[in-house]
C-alpha positions as CSV (number, residue, x, y, z in Angstrom):
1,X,60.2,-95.5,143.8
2,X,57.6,-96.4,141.7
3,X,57.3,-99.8,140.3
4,X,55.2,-101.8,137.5
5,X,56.3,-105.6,136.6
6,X,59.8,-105.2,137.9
7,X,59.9,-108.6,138.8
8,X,63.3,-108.8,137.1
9,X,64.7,-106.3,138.6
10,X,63.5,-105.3,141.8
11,X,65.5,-107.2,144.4
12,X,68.8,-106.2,142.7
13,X,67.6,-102.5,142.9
14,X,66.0,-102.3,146.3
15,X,69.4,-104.1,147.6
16,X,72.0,-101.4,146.0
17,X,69.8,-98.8,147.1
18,X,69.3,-99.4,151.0
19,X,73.6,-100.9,151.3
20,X,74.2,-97.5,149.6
21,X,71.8,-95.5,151.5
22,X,72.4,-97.4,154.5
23,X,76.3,-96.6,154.2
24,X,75.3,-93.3,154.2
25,X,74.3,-93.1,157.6
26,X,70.8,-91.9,156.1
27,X,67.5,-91.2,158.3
28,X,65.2,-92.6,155.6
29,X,62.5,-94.4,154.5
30,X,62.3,-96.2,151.3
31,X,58.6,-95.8,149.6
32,X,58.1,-98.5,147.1
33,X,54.8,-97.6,145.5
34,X,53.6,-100.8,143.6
35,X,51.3,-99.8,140.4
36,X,49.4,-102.7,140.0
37,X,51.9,-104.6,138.6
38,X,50.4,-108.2,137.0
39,X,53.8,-110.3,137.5
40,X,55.4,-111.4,140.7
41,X,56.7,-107.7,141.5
42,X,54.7,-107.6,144.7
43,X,55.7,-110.8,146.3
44,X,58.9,-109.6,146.1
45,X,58.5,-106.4,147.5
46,X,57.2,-108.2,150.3
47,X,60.2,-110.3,150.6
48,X,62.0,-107.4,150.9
49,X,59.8,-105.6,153.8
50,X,60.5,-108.3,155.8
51,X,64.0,-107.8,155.0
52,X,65.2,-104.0,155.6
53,X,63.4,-102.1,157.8
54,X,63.5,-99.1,155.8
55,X,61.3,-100.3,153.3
56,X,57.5,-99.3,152.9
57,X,55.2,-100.9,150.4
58,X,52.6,-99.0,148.9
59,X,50.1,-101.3,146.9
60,X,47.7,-99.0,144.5
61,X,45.7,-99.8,141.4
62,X,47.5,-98.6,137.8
63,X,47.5,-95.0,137.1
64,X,51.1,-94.9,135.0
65,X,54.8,-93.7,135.9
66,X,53.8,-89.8,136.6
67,X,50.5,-89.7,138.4
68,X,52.4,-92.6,140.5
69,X,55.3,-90.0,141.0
70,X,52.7,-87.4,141.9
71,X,50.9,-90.0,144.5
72,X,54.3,-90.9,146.1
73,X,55.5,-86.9,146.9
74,X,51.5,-86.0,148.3
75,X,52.4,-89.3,150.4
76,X,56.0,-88.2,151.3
77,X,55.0,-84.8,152.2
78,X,52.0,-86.5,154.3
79,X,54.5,-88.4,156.5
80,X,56.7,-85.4,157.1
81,X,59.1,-86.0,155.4
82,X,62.3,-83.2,154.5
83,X,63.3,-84.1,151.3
84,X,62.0,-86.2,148.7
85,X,63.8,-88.3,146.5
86,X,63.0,-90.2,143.3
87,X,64.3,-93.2,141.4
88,X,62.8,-95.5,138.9
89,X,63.0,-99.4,140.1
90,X,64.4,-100.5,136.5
91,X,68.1,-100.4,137.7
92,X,69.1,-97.8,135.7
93,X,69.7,-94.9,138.3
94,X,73.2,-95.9,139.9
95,X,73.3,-95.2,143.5
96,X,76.9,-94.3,142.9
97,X,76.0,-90.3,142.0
98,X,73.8,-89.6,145.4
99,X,76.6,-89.0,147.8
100,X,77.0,-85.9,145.5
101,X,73.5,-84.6,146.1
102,X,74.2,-84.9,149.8
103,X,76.2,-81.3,150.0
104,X,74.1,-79.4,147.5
105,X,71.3,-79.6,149.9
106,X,72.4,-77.0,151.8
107,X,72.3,-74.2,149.5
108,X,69.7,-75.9,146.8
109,X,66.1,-76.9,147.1
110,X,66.2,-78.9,143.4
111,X,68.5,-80.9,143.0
112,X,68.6,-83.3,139.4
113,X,70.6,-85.7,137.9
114,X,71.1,-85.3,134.2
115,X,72.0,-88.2,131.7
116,X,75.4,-87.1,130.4
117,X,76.2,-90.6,128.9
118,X,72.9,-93.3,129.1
119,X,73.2,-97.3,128.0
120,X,69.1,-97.3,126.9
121,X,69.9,-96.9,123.2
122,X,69.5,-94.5,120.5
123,X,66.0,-93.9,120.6
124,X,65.5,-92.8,124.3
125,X,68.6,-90.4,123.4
126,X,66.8,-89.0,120.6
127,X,63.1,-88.4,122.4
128,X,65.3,-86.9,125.7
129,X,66.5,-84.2,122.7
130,X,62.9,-83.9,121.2
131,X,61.2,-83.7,125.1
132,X,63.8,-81.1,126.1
133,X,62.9,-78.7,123.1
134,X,59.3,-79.0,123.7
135,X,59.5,-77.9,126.9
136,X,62.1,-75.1,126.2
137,X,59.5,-73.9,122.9
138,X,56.4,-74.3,125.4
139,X,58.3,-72.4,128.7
140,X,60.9,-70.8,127.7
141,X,62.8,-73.0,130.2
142,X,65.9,-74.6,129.3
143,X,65.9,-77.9,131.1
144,X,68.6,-80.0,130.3
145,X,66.9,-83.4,131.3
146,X,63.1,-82.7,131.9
147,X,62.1,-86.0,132.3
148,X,65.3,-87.5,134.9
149,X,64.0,-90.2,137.3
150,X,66.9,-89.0,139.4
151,X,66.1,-86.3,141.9
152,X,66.0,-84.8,145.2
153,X,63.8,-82.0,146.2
154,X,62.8,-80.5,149.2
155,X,59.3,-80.2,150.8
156,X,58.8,-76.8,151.3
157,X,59.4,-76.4,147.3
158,X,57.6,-79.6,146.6
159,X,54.6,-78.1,148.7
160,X,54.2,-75.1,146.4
161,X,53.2,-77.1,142.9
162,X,52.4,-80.7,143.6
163,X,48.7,-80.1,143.8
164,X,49.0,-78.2,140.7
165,X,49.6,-81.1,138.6
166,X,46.6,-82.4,136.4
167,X,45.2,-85.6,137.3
168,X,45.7,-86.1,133.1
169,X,49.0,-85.1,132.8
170,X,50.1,-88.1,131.0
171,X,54.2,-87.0,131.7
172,X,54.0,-85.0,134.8
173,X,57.3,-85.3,135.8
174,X,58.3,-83.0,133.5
175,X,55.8,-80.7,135.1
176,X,57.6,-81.1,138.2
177,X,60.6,-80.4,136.4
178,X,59.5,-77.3,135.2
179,X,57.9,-76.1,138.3
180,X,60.9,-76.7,140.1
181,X,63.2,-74.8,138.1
182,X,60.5,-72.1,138.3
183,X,60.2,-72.3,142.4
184,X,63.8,-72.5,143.0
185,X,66.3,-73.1,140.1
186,X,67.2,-76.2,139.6
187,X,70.9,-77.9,140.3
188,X,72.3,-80.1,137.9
189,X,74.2,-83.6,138.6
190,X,76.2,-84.8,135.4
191,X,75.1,-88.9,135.9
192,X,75.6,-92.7,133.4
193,X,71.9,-94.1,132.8
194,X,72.4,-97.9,133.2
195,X,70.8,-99.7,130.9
196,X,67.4,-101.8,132.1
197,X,67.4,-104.6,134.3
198,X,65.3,-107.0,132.4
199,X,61.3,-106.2,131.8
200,X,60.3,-103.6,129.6
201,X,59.8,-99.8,130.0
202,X,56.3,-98.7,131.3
203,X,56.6,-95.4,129.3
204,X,57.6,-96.5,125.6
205,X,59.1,-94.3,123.2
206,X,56.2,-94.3,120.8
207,X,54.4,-93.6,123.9
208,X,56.8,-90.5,124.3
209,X,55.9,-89.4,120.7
210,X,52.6,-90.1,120.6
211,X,52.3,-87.4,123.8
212,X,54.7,-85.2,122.7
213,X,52.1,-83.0,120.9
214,X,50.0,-83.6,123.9
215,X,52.5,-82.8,126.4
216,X,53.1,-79.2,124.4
217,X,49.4,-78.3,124.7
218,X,49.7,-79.3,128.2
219,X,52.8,-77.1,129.5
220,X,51.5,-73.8,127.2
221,X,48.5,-74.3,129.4
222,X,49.8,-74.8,132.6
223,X,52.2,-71.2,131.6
224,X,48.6,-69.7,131.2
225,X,47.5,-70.3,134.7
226,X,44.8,-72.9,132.6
């Protein structure tokens, strides 16, 4: 879970997560990676260390959402762990859908929630639409939610592209997406996007638009072996 100035949200998030992970029956460790948030986030993921005894705080300096992603899989993968799940710390991903990741792992490695109906507005609709068709013209892939902070995939797939991602790939969870569709076709899991919990979104949609050119360059590349 990657988090930058969540200080709104996080204790409501980190809360659903572990009751609904815990009710589970779970073996698992929740990896909060803090990216150098500059509000109170960090005291409160502190807080919550001393709380659940799942939870494991990773402090880091700010390198933005995806190279934080990328950080927090070389990390999982590091500490042994099977499968690898990520969520943003916003409150939008609703524990609510996991359970029904829980029995695709036996017969998928890529497992993905995609946004059938999302409470983020308009606009985050719209650039979901526009990042989907870039990545379709630039692969050939169609991936019906490229850029999901919802989803479970297993080390031994993770292990064959995560060192592959550029160090300036501004969005490179949508390389992941695509890789993992590549190493082992991806499952998808209709979800509801919550709204935010307060704060503001790390990744803004000008932000989205702004890369979207970049992003395009970046995937033809990475198609060329570049």
């Amino acid at each position: 879970m990657p988090v930058y100035n969540e200080e709104e949200a996080i204790d409501f998030v980190v809360n659903e997560w572990t009751t609904a992970l815990d009710r589970l029956q779970l073996n698992y460790t929740l990896c909060i990676l803090n990216d150098g948030s500059k509000d109170s986030t960090l005291k409160h993921l502190h807080a919550l260390e001393a709380k659940h005894n799942r939870i494991h705080i990773i402090d880091k300096p700010n390198s933005g959402h995806g190279q934080t992603c990328i950080f927090g899989y070389k990390y999982a993968l590091e500490k042994g762990a099977d499968w690898i799940f990520q969520i943003d710390s916003d409150g939008q991903c609703d524990p609510v859908y996991f359970e029904q990741f829980i029995p695709l792992t036996e017969t998928h490695k890529c497992i993905y929630g995609v946004r059938k109906t999302r409470d983020d507005g308009t606009q985050r609709i719209i650039v979901s639409h526009f990042v989907t068709l870039f990545v379709f013209i630039a692969t050939g892939q169609y991936l019906r939610d490229p850029n999901v902070p919802y989803r479970l995939i297993h080390a031994d797939a993770m292990r064959n592209f995560v060192n592959d991602v550029p160090s300036d790939f501004h969005l490179a969870n949508i390389y992941i997406t695509v890789r993992s569709n590549r190493e082992s076709k991806i499952k998808w899991v209709p979800i509801h996007f919550r709204d935010r919990m307060g704060g503001t979104a790390s990744v803004k949609t000008f932000s989205f638009v702004k890369h979207g050119f970049k992003l395009f360059k970046q995937l033809k590349a990475a198609q060329r072996g570049e």
